[in-house]
N, C-alpha and C positions, 0 to 999 in steps of 0.2 A: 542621533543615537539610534539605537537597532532593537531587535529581537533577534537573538545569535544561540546559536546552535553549535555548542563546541564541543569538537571529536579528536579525545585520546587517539589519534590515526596508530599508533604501533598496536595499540589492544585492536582497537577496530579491524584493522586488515588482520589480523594475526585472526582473528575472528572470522572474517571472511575464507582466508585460506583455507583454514578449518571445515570449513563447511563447502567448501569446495572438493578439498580434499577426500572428504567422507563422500560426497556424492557423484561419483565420475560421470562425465557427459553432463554436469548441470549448465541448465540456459538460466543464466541471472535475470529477475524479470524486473525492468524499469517503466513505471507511468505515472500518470498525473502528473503530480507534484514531487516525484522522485524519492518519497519516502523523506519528504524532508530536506532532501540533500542536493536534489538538480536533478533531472535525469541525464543533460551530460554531465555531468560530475562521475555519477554511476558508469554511463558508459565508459567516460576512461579508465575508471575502475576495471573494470569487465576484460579492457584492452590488457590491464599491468596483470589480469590473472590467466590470459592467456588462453582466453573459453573462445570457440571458434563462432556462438549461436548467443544471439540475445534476446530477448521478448518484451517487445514494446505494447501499449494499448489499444494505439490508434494509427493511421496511415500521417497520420499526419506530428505525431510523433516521430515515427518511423524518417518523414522525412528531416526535423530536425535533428535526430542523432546519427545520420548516414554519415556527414564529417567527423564526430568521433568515435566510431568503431567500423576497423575495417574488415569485420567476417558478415555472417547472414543476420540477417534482423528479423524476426519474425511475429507479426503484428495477429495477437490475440483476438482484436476482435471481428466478426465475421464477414469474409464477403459481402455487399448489400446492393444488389441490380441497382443502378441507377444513382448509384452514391458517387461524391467530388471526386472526378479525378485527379490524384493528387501525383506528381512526377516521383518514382524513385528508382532505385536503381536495382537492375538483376536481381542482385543477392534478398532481394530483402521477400520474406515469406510471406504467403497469405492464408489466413485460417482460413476456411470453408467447413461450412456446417449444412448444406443442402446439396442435392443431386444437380440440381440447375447450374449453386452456384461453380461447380467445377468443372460444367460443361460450359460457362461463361468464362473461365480463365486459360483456357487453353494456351499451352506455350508458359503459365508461370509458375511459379512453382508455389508448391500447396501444401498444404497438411490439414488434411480432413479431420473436425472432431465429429467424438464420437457422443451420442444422449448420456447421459450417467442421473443418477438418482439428485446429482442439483437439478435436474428438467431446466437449464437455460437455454442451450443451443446442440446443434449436432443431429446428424441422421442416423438414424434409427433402423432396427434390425431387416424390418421390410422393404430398408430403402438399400441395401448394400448388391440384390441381386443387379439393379440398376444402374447405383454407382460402379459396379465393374466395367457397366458399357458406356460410362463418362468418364475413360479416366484416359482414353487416347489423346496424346498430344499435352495430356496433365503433365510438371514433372512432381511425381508424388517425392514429398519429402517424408511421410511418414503420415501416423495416426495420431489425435491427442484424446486425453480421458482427463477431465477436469473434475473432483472429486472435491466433497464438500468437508468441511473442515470436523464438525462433528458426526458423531455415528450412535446416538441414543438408542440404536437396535443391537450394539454390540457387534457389529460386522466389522471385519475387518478391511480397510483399505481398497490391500490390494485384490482383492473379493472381486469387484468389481471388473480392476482392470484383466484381471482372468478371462473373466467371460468376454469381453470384447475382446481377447485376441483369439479367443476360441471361434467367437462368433465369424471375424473375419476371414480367419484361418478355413472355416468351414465357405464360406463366400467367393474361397480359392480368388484372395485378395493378399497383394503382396505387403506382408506383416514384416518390415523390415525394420522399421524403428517405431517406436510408443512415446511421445513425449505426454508426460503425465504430471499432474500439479497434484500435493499432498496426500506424498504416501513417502513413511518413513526409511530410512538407508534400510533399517531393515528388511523392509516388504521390497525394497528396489533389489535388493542382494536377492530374496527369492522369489523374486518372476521373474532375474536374471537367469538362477540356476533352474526354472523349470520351461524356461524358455530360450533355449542359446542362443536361435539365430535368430534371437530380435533383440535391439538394442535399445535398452530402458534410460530416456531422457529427462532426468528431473527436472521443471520450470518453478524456483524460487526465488521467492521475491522478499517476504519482511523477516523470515526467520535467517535469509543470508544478512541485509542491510544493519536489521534492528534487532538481529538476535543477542547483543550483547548489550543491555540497557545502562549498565557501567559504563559503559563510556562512550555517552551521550549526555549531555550536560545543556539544558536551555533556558536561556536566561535571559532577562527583559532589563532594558536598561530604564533607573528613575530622569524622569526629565527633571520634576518639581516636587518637590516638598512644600505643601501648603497647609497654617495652621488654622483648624475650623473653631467654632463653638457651636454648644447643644443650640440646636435651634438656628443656627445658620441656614438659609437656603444656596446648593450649591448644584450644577452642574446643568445638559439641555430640559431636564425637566424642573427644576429647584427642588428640587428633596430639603426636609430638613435634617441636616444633624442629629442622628440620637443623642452624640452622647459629644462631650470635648474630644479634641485629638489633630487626625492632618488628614488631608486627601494627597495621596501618594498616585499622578502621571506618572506611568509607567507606558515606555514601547510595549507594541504589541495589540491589536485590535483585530476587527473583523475582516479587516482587508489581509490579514494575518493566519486567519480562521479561528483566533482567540473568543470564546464563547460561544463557540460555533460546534455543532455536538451531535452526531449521524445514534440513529436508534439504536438500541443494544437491545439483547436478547437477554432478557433476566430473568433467574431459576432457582427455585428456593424460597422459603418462607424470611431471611434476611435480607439477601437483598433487596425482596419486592418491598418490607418494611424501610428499608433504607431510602430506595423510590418514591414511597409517597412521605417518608420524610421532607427530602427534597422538595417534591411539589406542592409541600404545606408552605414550607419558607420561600419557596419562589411568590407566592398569592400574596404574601406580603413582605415584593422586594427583598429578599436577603437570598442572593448567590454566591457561594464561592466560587471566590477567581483561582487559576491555575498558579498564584507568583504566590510564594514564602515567604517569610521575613520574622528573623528572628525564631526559627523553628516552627511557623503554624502558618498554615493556607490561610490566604485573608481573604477578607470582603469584596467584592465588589461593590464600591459605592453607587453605582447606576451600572447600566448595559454596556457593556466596552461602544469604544469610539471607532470610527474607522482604522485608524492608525493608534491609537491610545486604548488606554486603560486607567480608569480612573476606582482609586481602592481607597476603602476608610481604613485607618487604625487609630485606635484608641489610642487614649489621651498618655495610659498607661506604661506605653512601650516606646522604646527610643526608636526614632525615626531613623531611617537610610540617609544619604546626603546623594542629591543629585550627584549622577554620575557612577555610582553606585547599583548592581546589578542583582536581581529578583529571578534564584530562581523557580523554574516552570517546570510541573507537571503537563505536558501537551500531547496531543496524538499527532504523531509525526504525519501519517497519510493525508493529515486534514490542515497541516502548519504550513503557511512558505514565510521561511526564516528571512529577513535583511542579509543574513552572512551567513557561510556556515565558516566556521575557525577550525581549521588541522592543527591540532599542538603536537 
């Protein structure tokens, strides 16, 4: 039995469209773990919408979805001297973020990013008189501006990518297409209208996928139904029992990425309350697991399994019956599902 992940498909794509629709020239972006879904999955996806440009992570992505989409592919992350060479084909892009690195790819085609206020990768203002003299034999595909999701200084977006086309454009650097990550249709519509002859290419990735959280549906299926008593020792550590009730195997574990939980940035006098609530009842064993039942997030009776989960419920509440499906609050970037289900 599984951890499945079931997709309303007529809402889902009607969703997708959407959001296609609204963003003309969007590169759908697919990696890691495909949002949950596969990334070829995604990529057939990307094929039935008819997008000519896709945005994978890694070169080595790139070479697994070259059999499912037949336009350009173009791999996010940066050129790296000395890195595996991985076989791929023409079409497929290569980001560059250095002067070096685009005098090293001569003959492939590139899209130089530009620094922006994330400070992760890209060259920099000083460096563009130079990149004009490495670009012989480049075939530039354009520029990218990778932009950070919040803006606590109140700037706007597109702010940003303003000045690096200004910047370029003064570097008498051929400013012919921008592909750019998180800046709204609006702000694409006016760097559109104050820039004509450059063509603004949105790279989106979880507001296309996972923008419609309706219909996404994840659920863990019960293996066993087992009934305990207080003071039972049960599981790889033997815990006791607080209290009567069952230990509910449930699919889904760490090899799943179930309990498994990337840091978050927390703001406000609540949440941070809510936090060290948390880390009070973690000090003594008590986590909520992500699977429902009967209307309330339950327990984790110990640290999920590889492949399991293992969950107390009281004595007080009617148990599931093996076979029987639990579901899940989960962060889809960090899930790989057993199935995903089209209904």
């Amino acid at each position: 039995m599984s951890l499945s992940l079931y997709v309303d498909s007529a809402r889902w794509r009607k969703h997708i469209d959407q959001v296609r629709d609204t963003h003309p020239g969007i590169v759908p972006v697919m990696k890691g773990n495909g949002y949950g879904f596969d990334n070829a999955r995604l990529a057939d996806e990307a094929s039935r919408m008819a997008v000519d440009t896709i945005a994978v992570g890694t070169t080595y992505e790139a070479a697994r979805l070259k059999d499912h989409f037949d336009g350009r592919v173009m791999v996010l992350t940066p050129y790296l001297r000395g890195e595996d060479a991985v076989p791929l084909p023409d079409r497929v892009i290569r980001t560059v973020s250095s002067v070096q690195g685009a005098r090293d790819l001569v003959g492939s085609r590139v899209v130089i990013s530009c620094m922006t206020s994330m400070k992760r990768d890209g060259v920099t203002e000083e460096d563009l008189v130079a990149l004009r003299g490495s670009l012989d034999g480049v075939r530039l595909e354009g520029f990218s501006v990778h932009l950070p999701l919040d803006h606590p200084d109140g700037t706007d977006p597109a702010t940003e990518v303003v000045a690096w086309v200004e910047r370029l454009r003064a570097a008498r650097l051929p400013v012919h297409t921008m592909f750019v990550s998180h800046v709204s249709a609006a702000g694409l519509a006016l760097l559109q209208q104050r820039f004509p002859d450059t063509v603004f290419r949105p790279r989106i990735g979880t507001d296309l996928w996972l923008g419609d959280h309706d219909a996404l549906i994840a659920r863990g299926t019960v293996l066993d139904v087992v009934p305990i008593a207080r003071g039972e020792r049960y599981g790889y550590r033997q815990r006791k029992a607080p209290a009567d009730g069952h230990l509910l195997v449930v699919s889904g574990g760490t090899a799943h990425g179930v309990g498994l939980e990337a840091p978050k940035t927390v703001r406000g006098v609540m949440p941070r309350a809510k936090g060290v609530a948390r880390a009070g009842l973690a000090t003594v064993n008590r986590t909520l697991s992500p699977f429902s039942w009967a209307g309330k997030q339950r327990w984790f009776a110990e640290p999920p399994h590889m492949q399991v989960s293992l969950l107390f419920l009281a004595g007080d509440v009617q148990p599931p019956r093996p076979g029987e499906e639990l579901d899940a609050e989960l962060r889809h970037t960090t899930t790989h599902f057993d199935r995903v289900v089209l209904q």
